[in-house]
Every structure is written in C-alpha cells, then in structure tokens.
N, C-alpha and C positions, 0 to 999 in steps of 0.2 A: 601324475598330477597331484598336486600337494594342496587343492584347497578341498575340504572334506564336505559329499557331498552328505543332504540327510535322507532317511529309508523313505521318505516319498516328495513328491512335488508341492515346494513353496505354493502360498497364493496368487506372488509372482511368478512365477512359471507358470503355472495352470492358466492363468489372465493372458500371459503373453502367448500360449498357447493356441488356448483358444481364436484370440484376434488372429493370429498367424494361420492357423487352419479355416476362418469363417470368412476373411478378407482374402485369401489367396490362393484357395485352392475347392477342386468343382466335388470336394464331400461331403454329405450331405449328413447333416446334424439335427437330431429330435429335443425337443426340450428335456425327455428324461436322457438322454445322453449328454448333454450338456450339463444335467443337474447331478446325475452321478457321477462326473469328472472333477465338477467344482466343489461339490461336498458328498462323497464317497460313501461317508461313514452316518450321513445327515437323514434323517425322515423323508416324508415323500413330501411333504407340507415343507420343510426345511429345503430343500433338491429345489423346490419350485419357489421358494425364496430367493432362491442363488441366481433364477434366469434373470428373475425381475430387477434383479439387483445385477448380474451383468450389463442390462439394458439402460440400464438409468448410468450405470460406471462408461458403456462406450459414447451416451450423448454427455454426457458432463464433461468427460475426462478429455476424449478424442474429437467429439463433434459429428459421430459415427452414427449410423443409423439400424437395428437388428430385423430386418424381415425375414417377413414368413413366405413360405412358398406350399401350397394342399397336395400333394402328390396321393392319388389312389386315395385320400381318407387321412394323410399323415400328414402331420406338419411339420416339416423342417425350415431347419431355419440358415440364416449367413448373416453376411455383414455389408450395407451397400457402401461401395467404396466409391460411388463413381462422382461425388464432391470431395474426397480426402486429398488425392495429390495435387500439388501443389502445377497449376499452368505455369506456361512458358514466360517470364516475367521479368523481365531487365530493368534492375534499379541503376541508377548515375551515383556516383559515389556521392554526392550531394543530398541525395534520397536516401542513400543506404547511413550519411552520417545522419540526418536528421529524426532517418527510425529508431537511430541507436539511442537518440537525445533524448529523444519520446519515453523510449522503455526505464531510462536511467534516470525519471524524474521521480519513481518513487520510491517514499521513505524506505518501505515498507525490503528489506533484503531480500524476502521471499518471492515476491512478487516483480522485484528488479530484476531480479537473476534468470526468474521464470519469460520475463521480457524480453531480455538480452539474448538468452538462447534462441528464443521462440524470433526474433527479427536476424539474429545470424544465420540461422536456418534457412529463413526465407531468402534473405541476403545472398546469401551464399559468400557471406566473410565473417570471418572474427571480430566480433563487436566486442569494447569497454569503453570506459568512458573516457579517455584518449582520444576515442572516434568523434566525440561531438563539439574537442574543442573549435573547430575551424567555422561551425556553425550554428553553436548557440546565440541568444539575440540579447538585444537590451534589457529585457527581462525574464526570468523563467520563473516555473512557479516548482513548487515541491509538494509534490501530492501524497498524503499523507492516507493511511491505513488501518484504522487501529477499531474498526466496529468489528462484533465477533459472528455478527449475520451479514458482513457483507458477500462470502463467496453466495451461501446461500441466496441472496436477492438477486445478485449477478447474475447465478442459472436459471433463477425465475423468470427474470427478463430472455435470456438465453431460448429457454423451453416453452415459452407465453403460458407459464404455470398458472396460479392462482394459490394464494399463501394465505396462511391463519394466523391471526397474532393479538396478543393483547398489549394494547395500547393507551400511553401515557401521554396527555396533552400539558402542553406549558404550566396549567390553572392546574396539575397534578390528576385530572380527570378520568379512571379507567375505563377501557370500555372494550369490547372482543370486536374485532374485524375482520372481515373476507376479500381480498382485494387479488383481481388481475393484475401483476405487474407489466407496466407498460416501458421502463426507465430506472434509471440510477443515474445519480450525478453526485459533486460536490460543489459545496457554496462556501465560500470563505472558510474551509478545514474541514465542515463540518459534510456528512451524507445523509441525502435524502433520496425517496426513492416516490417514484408516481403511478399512479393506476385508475382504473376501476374501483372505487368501493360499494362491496355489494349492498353491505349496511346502512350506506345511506345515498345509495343508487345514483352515485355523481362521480366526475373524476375528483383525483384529493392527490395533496403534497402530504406525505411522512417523512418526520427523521427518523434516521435508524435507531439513532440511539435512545432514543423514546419505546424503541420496543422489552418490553418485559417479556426474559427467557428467551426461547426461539423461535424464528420462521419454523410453522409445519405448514410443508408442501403439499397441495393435494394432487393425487396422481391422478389423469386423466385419460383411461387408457383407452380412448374414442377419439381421444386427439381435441384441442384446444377450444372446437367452437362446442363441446358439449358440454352441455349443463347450465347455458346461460354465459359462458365465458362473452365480455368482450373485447374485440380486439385492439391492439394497440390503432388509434386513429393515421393513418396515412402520410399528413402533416404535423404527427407529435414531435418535436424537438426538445428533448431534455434540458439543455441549456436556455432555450428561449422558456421555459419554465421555470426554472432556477430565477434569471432574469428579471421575471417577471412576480416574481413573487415578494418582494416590495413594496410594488405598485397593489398590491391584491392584502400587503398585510403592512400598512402605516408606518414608519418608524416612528419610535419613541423618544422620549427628550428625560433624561436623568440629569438630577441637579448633585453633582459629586465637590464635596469638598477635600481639598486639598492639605494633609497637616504636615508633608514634608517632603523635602528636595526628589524625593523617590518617585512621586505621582508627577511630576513634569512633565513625562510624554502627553497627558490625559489632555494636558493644555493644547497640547496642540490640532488637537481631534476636537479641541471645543468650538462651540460656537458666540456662546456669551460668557462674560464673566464679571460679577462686583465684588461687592465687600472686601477691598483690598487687594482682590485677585486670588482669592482662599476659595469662592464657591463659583462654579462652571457648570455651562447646562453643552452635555454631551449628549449627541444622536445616538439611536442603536436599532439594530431590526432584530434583535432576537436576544429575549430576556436571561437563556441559559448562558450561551455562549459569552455573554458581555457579564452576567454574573462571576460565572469563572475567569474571564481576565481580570476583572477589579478584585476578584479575592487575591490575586496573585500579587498584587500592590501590598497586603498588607495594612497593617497600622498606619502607612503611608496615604492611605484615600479610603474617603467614607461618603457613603449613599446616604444624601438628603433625605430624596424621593427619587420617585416612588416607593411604597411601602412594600411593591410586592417582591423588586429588584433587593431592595435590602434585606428581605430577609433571605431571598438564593444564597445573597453572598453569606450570612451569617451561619447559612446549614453548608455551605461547602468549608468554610471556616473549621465549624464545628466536627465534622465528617473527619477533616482532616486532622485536627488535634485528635480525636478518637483512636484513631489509625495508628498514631505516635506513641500512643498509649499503647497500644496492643502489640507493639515493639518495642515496651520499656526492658522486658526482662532479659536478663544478660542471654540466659538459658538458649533464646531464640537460635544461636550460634554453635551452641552444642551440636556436633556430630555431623557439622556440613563441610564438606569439602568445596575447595574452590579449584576454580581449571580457566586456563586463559580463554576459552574460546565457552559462548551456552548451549547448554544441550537442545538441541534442535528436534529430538525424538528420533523414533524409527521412519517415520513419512508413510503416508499413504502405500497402500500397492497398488493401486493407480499411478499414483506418482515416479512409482519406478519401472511399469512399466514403459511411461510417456520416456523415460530418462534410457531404458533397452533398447525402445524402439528408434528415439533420437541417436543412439550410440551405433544402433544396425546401419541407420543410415549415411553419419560418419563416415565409416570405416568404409562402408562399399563403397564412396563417392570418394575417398581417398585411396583407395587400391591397398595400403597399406600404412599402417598409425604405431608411431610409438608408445609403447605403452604410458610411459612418463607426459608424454601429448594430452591423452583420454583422461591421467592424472588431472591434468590441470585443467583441461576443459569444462571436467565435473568435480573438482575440487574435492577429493575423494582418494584418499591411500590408496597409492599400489595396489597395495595386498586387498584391498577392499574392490578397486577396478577385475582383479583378477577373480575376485569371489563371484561378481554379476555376468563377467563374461564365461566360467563356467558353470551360471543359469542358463544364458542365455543359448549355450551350447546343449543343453537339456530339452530345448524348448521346438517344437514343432509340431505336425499333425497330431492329437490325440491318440493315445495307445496307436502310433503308425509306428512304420519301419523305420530303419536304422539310417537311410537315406532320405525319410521326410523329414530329419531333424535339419535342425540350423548349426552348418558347419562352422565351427569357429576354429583356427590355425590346424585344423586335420586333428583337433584335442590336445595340441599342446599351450595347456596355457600356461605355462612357465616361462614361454617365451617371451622376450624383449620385445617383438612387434605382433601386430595383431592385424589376421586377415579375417574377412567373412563371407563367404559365397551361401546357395541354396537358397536365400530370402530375397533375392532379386528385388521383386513385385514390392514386400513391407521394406526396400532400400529405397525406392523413391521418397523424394521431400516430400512429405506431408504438411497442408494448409493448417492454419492456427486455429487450433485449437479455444473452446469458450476460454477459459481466463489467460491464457496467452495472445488470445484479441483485446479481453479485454485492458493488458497490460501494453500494449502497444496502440492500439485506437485508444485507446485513454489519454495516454500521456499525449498523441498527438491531435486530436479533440482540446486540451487543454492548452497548448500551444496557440491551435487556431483562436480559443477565445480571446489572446491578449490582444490587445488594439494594435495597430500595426508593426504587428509582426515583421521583421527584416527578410523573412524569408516563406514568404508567404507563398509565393510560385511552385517553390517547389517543394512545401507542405501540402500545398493541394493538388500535384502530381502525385506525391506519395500517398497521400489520401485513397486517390482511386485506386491505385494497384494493390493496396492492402485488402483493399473493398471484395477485390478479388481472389485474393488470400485466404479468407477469413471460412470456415469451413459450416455448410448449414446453415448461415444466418445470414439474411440482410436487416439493415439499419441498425448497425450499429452507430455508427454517424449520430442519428436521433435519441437512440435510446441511453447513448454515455453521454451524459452533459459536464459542462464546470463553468461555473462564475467568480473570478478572482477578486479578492478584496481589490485591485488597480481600479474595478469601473466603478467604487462609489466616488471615483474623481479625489483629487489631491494637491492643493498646491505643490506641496515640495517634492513627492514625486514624478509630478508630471517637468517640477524645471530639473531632477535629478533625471531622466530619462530623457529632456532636451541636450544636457551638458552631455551625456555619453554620445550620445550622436553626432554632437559639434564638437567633441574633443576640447571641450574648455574647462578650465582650474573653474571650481568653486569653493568657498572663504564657506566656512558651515559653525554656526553654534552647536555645538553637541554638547547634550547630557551625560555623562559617564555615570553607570549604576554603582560602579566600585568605588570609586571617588566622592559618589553624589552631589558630585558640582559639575559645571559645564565651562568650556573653554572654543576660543576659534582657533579651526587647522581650518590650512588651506588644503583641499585633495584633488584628485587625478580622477574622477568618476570611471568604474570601468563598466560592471552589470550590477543587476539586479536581482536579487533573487527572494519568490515569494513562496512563504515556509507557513498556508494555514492564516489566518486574519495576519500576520507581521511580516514587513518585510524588510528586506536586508540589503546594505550597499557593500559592495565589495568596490574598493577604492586605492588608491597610492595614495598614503599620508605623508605630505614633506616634513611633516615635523618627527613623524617617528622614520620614515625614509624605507616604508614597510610596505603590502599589501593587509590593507587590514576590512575589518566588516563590522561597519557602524548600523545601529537597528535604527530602519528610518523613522521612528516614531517617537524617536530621541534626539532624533535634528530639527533643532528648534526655530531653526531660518538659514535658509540656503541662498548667497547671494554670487550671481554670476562677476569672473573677474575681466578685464579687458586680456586675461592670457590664454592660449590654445595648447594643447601639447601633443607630441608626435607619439604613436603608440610603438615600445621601446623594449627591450630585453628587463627592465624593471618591470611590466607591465603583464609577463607573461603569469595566468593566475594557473597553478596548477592543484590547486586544493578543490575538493570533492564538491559534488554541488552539496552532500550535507553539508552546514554549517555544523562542523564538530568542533568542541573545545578541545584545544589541545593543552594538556598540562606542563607544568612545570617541573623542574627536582624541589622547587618550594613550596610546594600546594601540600597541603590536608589530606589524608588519607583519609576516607568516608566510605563505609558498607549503609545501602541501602534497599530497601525493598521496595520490587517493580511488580504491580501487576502486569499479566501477560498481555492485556489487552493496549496500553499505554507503552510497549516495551523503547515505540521511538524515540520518548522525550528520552530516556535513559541512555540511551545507545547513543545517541548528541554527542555523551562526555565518554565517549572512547574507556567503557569500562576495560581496567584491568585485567580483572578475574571478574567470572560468575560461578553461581553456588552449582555442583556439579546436578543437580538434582531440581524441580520445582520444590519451592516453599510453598504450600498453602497454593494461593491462585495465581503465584508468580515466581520471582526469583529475585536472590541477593545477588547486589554487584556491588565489586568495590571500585570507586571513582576518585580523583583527585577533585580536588575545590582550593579554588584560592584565598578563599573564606569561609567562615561558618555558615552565615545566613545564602550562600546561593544557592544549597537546594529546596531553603523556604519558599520561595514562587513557585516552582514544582510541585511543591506538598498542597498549599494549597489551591492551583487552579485544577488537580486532580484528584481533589476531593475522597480521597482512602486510596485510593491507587499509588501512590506514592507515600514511603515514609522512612526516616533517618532510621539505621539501626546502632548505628555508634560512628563515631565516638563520643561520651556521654554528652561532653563540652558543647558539642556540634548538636547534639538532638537536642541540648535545654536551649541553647541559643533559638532554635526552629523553634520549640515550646513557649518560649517569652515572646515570640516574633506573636504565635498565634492567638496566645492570650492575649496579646495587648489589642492583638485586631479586633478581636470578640467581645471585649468587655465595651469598647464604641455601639455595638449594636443590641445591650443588657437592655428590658423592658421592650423588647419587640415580641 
C-alpha cells in the first residue's frame, strides 16, 4: 500500500469511527470511553469536552441524535438512527430535475456542491446543472451567501437554540440581545432571521448583517422548552414575514439627482421627476441596502434627501477610498504566489466524514466504482481519493478486531476499482442532513415564492417527498423564507415575463454602461434570472445575432412587436445560471483584493489566478476588465471588502471615480 499511514488515528477516523460503532453496532460505549478515544492524551475536563462536542458535531453535521441508556448505575451511550435512512421514495425525473434546479440556484460553490450531492443522494442520479435545463421557468432567482453567521443561525433554527448577539439598528443603535430563533430567510439579497426576543419580550425581524462579531449559542442541555425558551408558533411562515414586513416598516421616498448618463436605470425605478428630468423621487424599504446600490453609481447620482440616506452613501464611499488606500503599496504583492484555482482550506472533519460516509455509500450501492469515477464525483485527485479510502479502511469499531474494521478492496488500494463490504447498515442512503436541507428546501422554497411558477405541480410534489427526506426536523417549509425583488411589481418586467411566455420579439431601449448611451434592439426574450435586488434578461439579440444578458433596470421601455418566434437551435442557452463575465484577449489585466465574506461578486468575472494563501481577511485575484472603471461599482457598493491592487492606471482611475463622488457630499 503506498499511501502512508500516521502513528495514530486522524480526527477523521476517530469521528467516522465512532458513528460506525454508535450507529451500528450492539456495544456499548461510556462517556469516558468515548472521551479517551477522541482525545487520548486530553484531561478528564478536556475527554468530557470531546463528548459534548461529538454531540453537537452528529446533530449539526448528520441530523443524528446521541442517547443515553442507565445500565446497573452506568451510562452508555449510541447513536439513534431510527430517522437517518433515507424511506422508500420515488422521484419522476421531472422532480428529481427540479431538485437539482433548486440546489444549483446558489451562489454560494460550497453550498451548491453541498446541494447537488445532498439531492443526488436522495435521487439516486447524478445531478449538474445540465439536469435543470429542460425545467427551469421564466424566471429564477440566484441566492446569494455571503453572511458569516449564517451556518450558525441555520442550526439555531435547526436545534430551536437561543443565540446571544450584539446588535446594530439602521439609526446605528447598539444593544445586547437574547433571542429563540424561530426562521431565516432572504428578502431582496439580503438575510434576515426571526424569533423571540427575550429583551424585549416580543417576536422581531433581524438582519444578519447588523450583527456585531458572532452568534453565541446557548446550550440547552434539558432540551428547548427550558429556561423560558419559546417555541417557534405553529402558523409561523418565514416568508409570509419577510412579506410582510413592508407593510410593518413604510417605505421611503429619496429625492436622487441625476449628473450623468450612468444613473439612467434609477429613472426607471422612479416615480416623479422635474427640474429638467435631473431630480427624481425614488421608493425604498431599507436605508442600507439602497445606500450601497447608489454608492455603486458613483459621481454619476447624488442624494438630495434624505440627510440620513446621504450620509450611508458618503461613509461607504469613504470606507471604500480608505480600502484603496490600504492597497496603495506595491509591497502588498511581495511574496504571494498565484494558482488557478483558491485555496479552499483543509474543511472541517465533519465535513469529511459526511463526504466517507457519502462515499461508503456510493460504492456499496454500486457494487464496484472506478476510481477515476469517486475522482470526479468529489472533485478530488486520485492520489488524494486513495488517501481517504485508506482512512476509511482504518475505520470501524473502536480498539475492535481485525474484522470490525470497514473492508475496503481486502487492503489493496492501489487498485483501479474500488469495492466496500462490512458497513452494510452505514451503506444505506442517508436523509438530509441540517444544511443539506437547508441547501435544497431553500432553493425550492425560493422557487415556490415566484408568482406563477411554470411548474408548480410538480414543485409541490417534490416539496412533500423532500419533507420526508429531511432528517429530525419538521418545518422547514416555515422556517426558510425568500421574497424576490419580482413582487414589488414592475412594469417592464412583468411585460418581459409576458413576452417569454407568448414567444413574441420585443423592440427594448437599453442603456449600455460601457457605451453610456442607449440604443433600440429588437430581442427574442428567453428567461430571467434574479441575482439579489437586479435582475437579468437573458435574450437573442438580432442585431448582435447572439445570446446576450441585458440588466433589466437598464431597459428603459419595452415595447411588444406584432412578431412571435419559434423556439430554435439559436435559442439553446447553455451558460451557467451565474451570470459570469467572460473576458476577452483585449481586456486589462487587474489583481484585486476580495474579502472572504463578499468572495461571490468577485468569482462573477471568472478570476484567472488567486493568491495561493489568504491576505489579511481575504484574497488576491487576478481578473480581466474591459475598462478601468468597472471594478469601481464593486469597490464602492462593498464598502472595504473590495479594492484594486494594480495596475496603478486602473486603481487611480477607481481613486478619481471615488473622489469625485465624495467631494458631492463635503459639509455633511
């Protein structure tokens, strides 16, 4: 055997161990057995960290539950398995393509991937997103990812925890909070999350990203209703919250003027406008979010009023030139290496167990896997497939015999195919897991919210059988919400989602940001797709004779024509539902810096290289740009999270972009 093992058992071993002996087999295990397996070398206070900390890793990770059993005075312990496998469940390939849609709608790669597996599993086929061409609708949304307490609130809802946090209100107002999570959702990009608060003894809407630092979870080891806990209401619906909360918080009226060709979509979001057509009073329901799109304008549009909205925009402004600044020095570059692909880290050992145990059950339901197969299944070298599968050959009843181990090819793993017997029991498919529900009930939760949906029948077929999938928790249904920017209503989206339906040409004025003038094509409407407040046409242009994707908040008048068109081998869209820029061999070459949290917008323009290492809170990518100014929108509607690091040309160009936007809002 040639891959080298070390003088004692990984984390991952020990973890897959464990489950392997607690879930399957009738021996019986002490907390200090359990705790001198997991840390050997650890205190007795440290030993009995380990259990607590198994316990919380099989309900998070698995959906698993650790009881005790008092035998004579002793407690031993297992693992209840009797909600893990997966029931008898027959999806129609219509169900099994729309779960795949579902999982493939987020940004977020980690979480897509973690999706995708998690509904092939259950499927029982190979999902990508090939699979969802035949049954995506007129419009989809793109659900985005980028808070760094979201897993944490998800398990809270998951476990009906109760989480500690200090909290930031719109008017910048701190205060400490105790809150039952009841829900998470998202509303136009952004996430919010709903409960109990104990603080002020009501339920209440949070954003997440109002939270300063992190959810700390309180553990509750009497289980949910102690201490005052309470519980999620019966009739709570995340979405019909989100919904509703509008209605519960007024929208606002910002008088924005106009100084150039750039701010022209804003006109079309308006609702009044004089002085020439220079000043426009535009809606908005939330002061952050609508701050960070107008900073992203630029020098191009300026905040009348409100006083409080002008000055958001003129601290993300500011935020942002800072950031620029703190990337002036060449030096930054010194000593970083670049690699096509970004470092992803080591991953949890959680995560690799989910990924052994998903591979255990592979192989037994395939009788026998090419190794190059498991290659691509988990995107992961050979040599690195072969490294896990002799873990995974290491792995079975604690200090047992030579026969409670997990037989993997009789020990050769040098071999081109790969067999696995002895695990039988952990070979069954296993039900979804918390964030593997919540990667798949998300995405189709989100579906459900658009207005009539194409394929609503058999979304809410698939609905139920997931319901039953899903391991240890009901209502997820209620407790994932989403409200897509589509229901504040829209003219020209609503006749662009008539025209895909009716297959008729429409004649469209669009704005071009690179051009900064507007001109009429006639196009082929095909879908839509919604990326976060913007949304996107993906169309047949006859004047470019292309599939192209116009941002609908830059078609400034959509007029239907008396022509229809048949849907045609031009017609076939086979690009990602990200909207990625693709470059050119003309484009600029541009190294930027990406906080980790924001990684999506960056990952958009299909970075070349990234820096092999994190920088600071994030990482260099080098990207193409077809001009200077287009990673200025970026820099400023991400407020220090984003910033040019060269070429110089390109970071002063972003520099004069941002100066000139800030010195509009001097004496505030």
């Amino acid at each position: 055997m040639s891959t080298k093992q070390s003088s004692g058992p990984s984390k991952a071993e020990r973890l897959t161990s464990l489950i392997y002996a607690l879930a399957t087999t009738s021996k019986k295990f002490t907390s200090s057995m359990i705790g001198e397996y997991l840390t050997p070398d650890g205190s007795d206070a440290a030993k009995e960290k380990s259990v607590e900390r198994l316990r919380e890793d099989i309900r998070n990770e698995f959906g698993l539950r650790l009881i005790s059993d008092d035998v004579d005075g002793t407690i031993y312990y297992s693992i209840d398995t009797s909600d893990w496998f997966l029931p008898a469940i027959e999806f129609t390939a219509a169900e099994t393509a729309i779960i795949a849609l579902a999982a493939s709608l987020w940004k977020d790669s980690k979480l897509q991937a973690l999706g995708l597996k998690a509904a092939a599993r259950i499927t029982g086929g190979e999902l990508d997103e090939a699979t969802v061409a035949p049954i995506a609708g007129t419009l989809l949304p793109r659900l985005s990812l980028d808070e760094p307490n979201f897993r944490e609130c998800a398990l809270a809802v998951f476990n009906r925890k109760t989480v500690k946090f200090t909290y930031t209100t719109a008017q910048g107002v701190e205060s400490e909070r105790e809150v039952d999570v009841w829900g998470i959702g998202q509303r136009f990009g952004n996430w919010y999350f709903a409960g109990f608060d104990h603080t002020r003894n009501a339920s209440r809407v949070f954003r997440l990203s109002r939270i300063k630092g992190n959810l700390k979870t309180t553990i509750r080891r009497q289980g949910p209703s102690s201490s005052g806990y309470q519980r999620r209401p019966a009739d709570f619906n995340m979405t019909q919250v989100l919904l509703d909360f509008d209605s519960k918080n007024p929208g606002h009226l910002a008088t924005i003027k106009i100084l150039d060709d750039a701010g022209t979509p804003l006109i079309v979001r308006s609702i009044s406008g004089d002085q020439g057509g220079k000043l426009f009073k535009v809606a908005y329901s939330d002061t952050e979010s609508f701050a960070s799109e107008l900073a992203a304008y630029g020098p191009a549009v300026k905040v009348v009023e409100p006083q409080e909205l002008a000055s958001k925009v003129k601290d993300a402004l500011s935020t942002a030139r800072r950031a620029q600044d703190a990337f002036a020095d060449p030096k930054v570059l010194d000593g970083v290496n670049f690699r096509a692909h970004r470092a992803t880290g080591r991953g949890t050992t959680a995560a690799q167990v989910l990924r052994n145990i998903d591979m255990i059950q592979y192989v037994v339901s395939q009788g026998v896997v090419e190794i190059k197969e498991l290659s691509r299944r988990y995107q992961m070298p050979v040599e690195k497939v072969r490294e896990e599968l002799a873990m995974i050959m290491m792995c079975g009843v604690p200090n047992g015999q030579h026969d409670e181990l997990i037989n993997v090819n009789d020990g050769d793993i040098d071999a081109d195919t790969v067999t696995i017997s002895n695990a039988e029991l952990l070979a069954s498919p296993q039900k979804l897991a918390p964030l593997e529900a919540v990667a798949v009930l998300g995405g189709l939760n989100a579906l459900e919210s658009i207005p009539e949906f194409e394929h609503r029948d058999i979304l809410q077929s698939a609905l139920s059988k997931i319901n039953a999938a899903v391991a240890r928790f009901e209502g997820w249904n209620g407790a994932l919400g989403f409200a897509l920017s589509q229901v504040q209503g829209n003219d020209i989206p609503s006749k662009l989602i008539n025209a895909i339906r009716t297959r008729n040409v429409l004649s469209i004025d669009y704005f071009s940001a690179r051009s900064n003038s507007h001109k009429i094509r006639d196009i082929e409407p095909l879908r839509l797709v919604e990326d976060g407040p913007v949304q996107y046409l993906r169309a047949w242009c006859r004047t470019r004779e292309d599939i192209l994707t116009f941002r609908v908040d830059r078609i400034l008048d959509a007029r239907f024509t008396d022509e229809t068109f048949d849907l045609g081998q031009r017609h076939i869209d086979d690009q990602e539902l990200d909207l990625q820029y693709r470059g050119s061999a003309e484009d600029l070459q541009a190294t930027v810096f990406v906080d980790e949290e924001v990684l999506p917008a960056i990952e958009a323009f299909h970075p070349t290289q990234w820096s092999s290492a994190k920088v600071g809170s994030g990482y260099l990518a080098q990207i193409q740009l077809s001009y200077d100014l287009v990673p200025a929108p970026l820099v400023s509607r991400y407020a220090g999270k984003i910033a040019v690091v060269s070429p110089e040309s390109t970071r002063s160009c972003v520099n004069d972009w941002l100066d000139q936007a800030i010195r509009m809002y001097e004496g505030l």
